[in-house]
C-alpha positions as CSV (number, residue, x, y, z in Angstrom):
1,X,96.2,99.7,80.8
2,X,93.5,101.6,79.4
3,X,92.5,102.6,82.8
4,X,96.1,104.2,83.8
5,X,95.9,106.1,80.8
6,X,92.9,107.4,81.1
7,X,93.6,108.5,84.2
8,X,97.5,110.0,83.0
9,X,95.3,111.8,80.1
10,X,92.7,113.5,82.6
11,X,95.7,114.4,85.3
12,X,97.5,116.2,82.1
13,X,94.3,118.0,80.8
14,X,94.2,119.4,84.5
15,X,97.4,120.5,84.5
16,X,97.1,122.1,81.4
17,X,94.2,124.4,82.4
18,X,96.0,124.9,85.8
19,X,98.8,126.5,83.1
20,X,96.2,128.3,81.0
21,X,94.3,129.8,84.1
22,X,97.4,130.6,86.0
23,X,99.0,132.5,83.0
24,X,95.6,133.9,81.8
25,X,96.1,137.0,83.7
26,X,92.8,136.6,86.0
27,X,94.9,135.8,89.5
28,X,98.3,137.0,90.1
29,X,100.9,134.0,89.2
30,X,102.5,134.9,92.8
31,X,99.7,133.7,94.5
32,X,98.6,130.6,92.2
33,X,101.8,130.0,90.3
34,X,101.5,127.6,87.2
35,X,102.3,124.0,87.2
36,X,105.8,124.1,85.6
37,X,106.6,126.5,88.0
38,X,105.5,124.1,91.0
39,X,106.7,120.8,89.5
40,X,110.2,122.7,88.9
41,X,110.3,123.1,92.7
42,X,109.3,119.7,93.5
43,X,111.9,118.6,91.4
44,X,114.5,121.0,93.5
45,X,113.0,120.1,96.8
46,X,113.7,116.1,95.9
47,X,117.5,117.5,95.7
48,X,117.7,119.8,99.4
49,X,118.6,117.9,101.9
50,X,116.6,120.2,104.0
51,X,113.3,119.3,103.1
52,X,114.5,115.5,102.9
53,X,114.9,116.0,106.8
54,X,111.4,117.6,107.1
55,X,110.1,114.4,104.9
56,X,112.1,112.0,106.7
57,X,110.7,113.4,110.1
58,X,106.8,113.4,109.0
59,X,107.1,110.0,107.7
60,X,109.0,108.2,111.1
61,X,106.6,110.1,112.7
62,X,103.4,108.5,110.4
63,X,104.9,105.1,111.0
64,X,105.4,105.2,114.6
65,X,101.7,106.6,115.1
66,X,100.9,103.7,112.8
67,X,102.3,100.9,114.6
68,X,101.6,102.1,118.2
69,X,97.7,102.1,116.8
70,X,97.7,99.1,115.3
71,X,99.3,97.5,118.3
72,X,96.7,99.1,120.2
73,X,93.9,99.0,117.9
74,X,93.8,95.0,117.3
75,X,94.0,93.3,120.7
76,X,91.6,95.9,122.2
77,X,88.9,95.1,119.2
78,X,89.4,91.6,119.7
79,X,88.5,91.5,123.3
80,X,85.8,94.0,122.6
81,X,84.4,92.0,120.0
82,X,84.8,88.6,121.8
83,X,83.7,89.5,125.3
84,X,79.8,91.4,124.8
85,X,79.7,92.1,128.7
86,X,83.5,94.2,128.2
87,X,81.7,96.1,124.8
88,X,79.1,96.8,126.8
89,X,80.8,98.1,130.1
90,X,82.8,100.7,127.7
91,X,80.2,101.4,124.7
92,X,79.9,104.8,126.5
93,X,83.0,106.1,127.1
94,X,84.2,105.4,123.3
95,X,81.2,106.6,122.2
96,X,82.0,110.0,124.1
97,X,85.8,109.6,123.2
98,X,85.4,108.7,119.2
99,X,83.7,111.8,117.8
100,X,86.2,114.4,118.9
101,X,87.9,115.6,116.4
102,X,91.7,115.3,117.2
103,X,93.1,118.3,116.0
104,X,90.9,120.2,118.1
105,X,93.0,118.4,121.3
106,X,96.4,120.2,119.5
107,X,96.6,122.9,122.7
108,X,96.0,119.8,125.3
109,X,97.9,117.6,123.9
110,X,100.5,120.6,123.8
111,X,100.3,121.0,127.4
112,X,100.8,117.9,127.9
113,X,103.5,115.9,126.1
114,X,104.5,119.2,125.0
115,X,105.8,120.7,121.5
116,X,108.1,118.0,120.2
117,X,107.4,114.8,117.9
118,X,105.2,113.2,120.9
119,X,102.5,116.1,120.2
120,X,101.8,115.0,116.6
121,X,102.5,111.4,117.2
122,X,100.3,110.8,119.9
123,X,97.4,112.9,118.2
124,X,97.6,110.8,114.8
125,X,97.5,107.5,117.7
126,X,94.0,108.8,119.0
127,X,92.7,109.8,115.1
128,X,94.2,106.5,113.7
129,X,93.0,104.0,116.2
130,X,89.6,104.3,115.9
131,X,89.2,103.1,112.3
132,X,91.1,100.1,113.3
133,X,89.1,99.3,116.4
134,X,86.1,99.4,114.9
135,X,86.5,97.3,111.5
136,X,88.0,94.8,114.4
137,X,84.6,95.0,116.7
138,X,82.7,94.6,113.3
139,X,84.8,92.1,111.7
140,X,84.2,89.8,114.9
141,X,80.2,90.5,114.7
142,X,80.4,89.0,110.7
143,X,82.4,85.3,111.4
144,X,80.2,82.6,111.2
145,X,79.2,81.2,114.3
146,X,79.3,77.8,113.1
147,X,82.4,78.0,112.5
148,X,83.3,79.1,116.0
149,X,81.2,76.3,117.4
150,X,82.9,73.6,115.4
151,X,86.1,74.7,117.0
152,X,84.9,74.6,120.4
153,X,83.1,70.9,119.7
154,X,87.0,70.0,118.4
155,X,87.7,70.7,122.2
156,X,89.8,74.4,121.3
157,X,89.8,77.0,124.2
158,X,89.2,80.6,123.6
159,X,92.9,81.2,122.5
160,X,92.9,78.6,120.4
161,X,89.9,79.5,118.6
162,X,90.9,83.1,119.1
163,X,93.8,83.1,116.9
164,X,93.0,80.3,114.5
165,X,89.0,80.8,113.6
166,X,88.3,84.4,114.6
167,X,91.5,86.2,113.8
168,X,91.7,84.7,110.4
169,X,88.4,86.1,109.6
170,X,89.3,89.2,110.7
171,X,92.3,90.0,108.8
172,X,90.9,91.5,106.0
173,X,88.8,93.9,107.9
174,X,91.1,94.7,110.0
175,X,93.9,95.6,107.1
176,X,91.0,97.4,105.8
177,X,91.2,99.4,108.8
178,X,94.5,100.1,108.8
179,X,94.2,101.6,105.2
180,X,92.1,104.1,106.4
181,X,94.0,104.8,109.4
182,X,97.4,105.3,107.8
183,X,95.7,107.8,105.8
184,X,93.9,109.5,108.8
185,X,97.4,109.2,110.7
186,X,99.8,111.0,107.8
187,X,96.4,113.9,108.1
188,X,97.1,114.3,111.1
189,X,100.8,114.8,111.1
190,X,101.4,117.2,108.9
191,X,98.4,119.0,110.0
192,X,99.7,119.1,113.3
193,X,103.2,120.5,112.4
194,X,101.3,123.1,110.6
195,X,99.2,124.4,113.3
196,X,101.6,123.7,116.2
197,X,104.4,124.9,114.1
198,X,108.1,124.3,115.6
199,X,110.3,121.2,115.0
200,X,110.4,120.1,111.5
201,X,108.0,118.3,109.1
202,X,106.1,118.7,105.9
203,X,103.6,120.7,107.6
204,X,106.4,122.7,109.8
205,X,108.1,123.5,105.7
206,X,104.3,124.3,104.2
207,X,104.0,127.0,107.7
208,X,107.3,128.3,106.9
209,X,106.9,128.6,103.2
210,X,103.7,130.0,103.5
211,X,104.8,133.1,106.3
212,X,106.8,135.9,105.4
213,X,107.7,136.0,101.5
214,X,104.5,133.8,100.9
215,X,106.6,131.2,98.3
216,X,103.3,129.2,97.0
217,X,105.3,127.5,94.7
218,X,106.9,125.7,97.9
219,X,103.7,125.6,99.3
220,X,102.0,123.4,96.6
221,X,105.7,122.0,95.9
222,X,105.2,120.4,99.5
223,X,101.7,119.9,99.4
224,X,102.3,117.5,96.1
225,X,105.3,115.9,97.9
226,X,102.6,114.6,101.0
227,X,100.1,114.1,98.7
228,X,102.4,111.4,96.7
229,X,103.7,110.1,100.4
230,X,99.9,109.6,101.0
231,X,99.1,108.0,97.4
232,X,102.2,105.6,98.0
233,X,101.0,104.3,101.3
234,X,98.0,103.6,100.0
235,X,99.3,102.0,96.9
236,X,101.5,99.5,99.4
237,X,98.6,98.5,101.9
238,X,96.5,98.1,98.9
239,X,99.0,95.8,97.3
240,X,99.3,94.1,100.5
241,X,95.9,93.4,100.9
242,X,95.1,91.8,97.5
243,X,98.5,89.5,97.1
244,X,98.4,88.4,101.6
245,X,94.7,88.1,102.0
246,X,93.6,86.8,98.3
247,X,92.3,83.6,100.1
248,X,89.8,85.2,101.9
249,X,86.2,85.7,101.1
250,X,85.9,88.9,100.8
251,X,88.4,89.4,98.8
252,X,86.6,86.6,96.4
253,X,83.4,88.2,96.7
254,X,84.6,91.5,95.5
255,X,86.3,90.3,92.4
């Protein structure tokens, strides 16, 4: 308790100097607008069906990205991490693939799946995948190999052990992983509907709000609205993690 409300009474002293600085007369309000100003049109944007659309539409588009990674993501890390001569063979090529930074691919990946939902979608799959994969990989490399050679002495196959030593193991790495990419992912979505522009979005709104009259109260209106999305998802996977993988030892080692 003492905790939330420290952190409610340092989020109000910001917003409060936000107020004072914005009113102060040292930047012009139309450019940095104050916070009741900004929370006004959050409140209004909550109410226009509109930007609901454009919220609804960056969202789908987060969890689709999501799920096609994680799908992705967890079978390839298990094989990668259970077969060393496989890791190996493709070390390279992911090492060659990972460090590119996936909004620079927005023009490729423009020419070609084109300028639609699959642009944004399949860019937050190649950012969001490789948290995943790797916290997979690693989570393999920490099980105990006792444990994996008791299975096998109780006569298990690979499946068998697979999905009933190694798997178990991995789960809270892996969820760990997904954390980070569902963060990475809703990045990349609205950062790619703001620099691809077109269609609709969060970042498509910001792009539009930000051109012509230059509203910056819709800008940061829409920039808290993510922000929350972001904080939410978070929030759930978090939540997730500490009631569906309590059991396991890392989750007993860090409390």
């Amino acid at each position: 308790m003492t905790r939330t409300l420290r952190g409610l009474l340092g989020l109000l002293g910001f917003l409060l100097l936000w107020e004072a600085f914005s009113r102060s007369g040292l930047v012009d309000p139309q450019y940095f607008p104050p916070p009741t100003v900004v929370l006004t049109k959050f409140v209004e944007l909550l109410g226009d069906p509109s930007f609901l659309l454009d919220l609804i539409a960056s969202v789908l588009a987060w969890a689709i990205a999501l799920g096609i990674s994680i799908a992705v993501a967890v079978p390839l890390g298990l094989l990668l991490g259970s077969v060393r001569g496989i890791r190996i063979a493709t070390r390279a090529i992911i090492e060659f693939l990972r460090p590119i930074p996936s909004v620079a691919l927005i023009p490729l990946a423009i020419v070609l799946v084109g300028s639609g939902p699959e642009t944004k979608i399949t860019l937050a799959v190649y950012a969001a995948v490789w948290p995943i994969l790797f916290n997979t990989i690693y989570a393999l490399d920490e099980v105990d190999p006792v444990m994996v050679d008791t299975a096998r002495s109780f006569g298990f196959g690979r499946a068998r052990t697979m999905f009933t030593v190694l798997l178990p193991n991995a789960a809270p790495f892996v969820l760990t992983g997904i954390r980070m990419s569902a963060s990475v992912a809703l990045i990349l979505v609205v950062s790619t509907e703001f620099l691809a522009g077109g269609g609709s979005g969060l970042g498509s709104f910001v792009l539009d709000a930000s051109t012509g009259a230059g509203r910056m109260d819709l800008v940061l209106a829409g920039t808290i609205v993510a922000g929350i999305v972001g904080y939410l998802i978070n929030e759930a996977l978090e939540a997730v993690h500490k009631r569906g993988l309590a059991w396991s030892t890392v989750d007993r080692e860090a409390v």
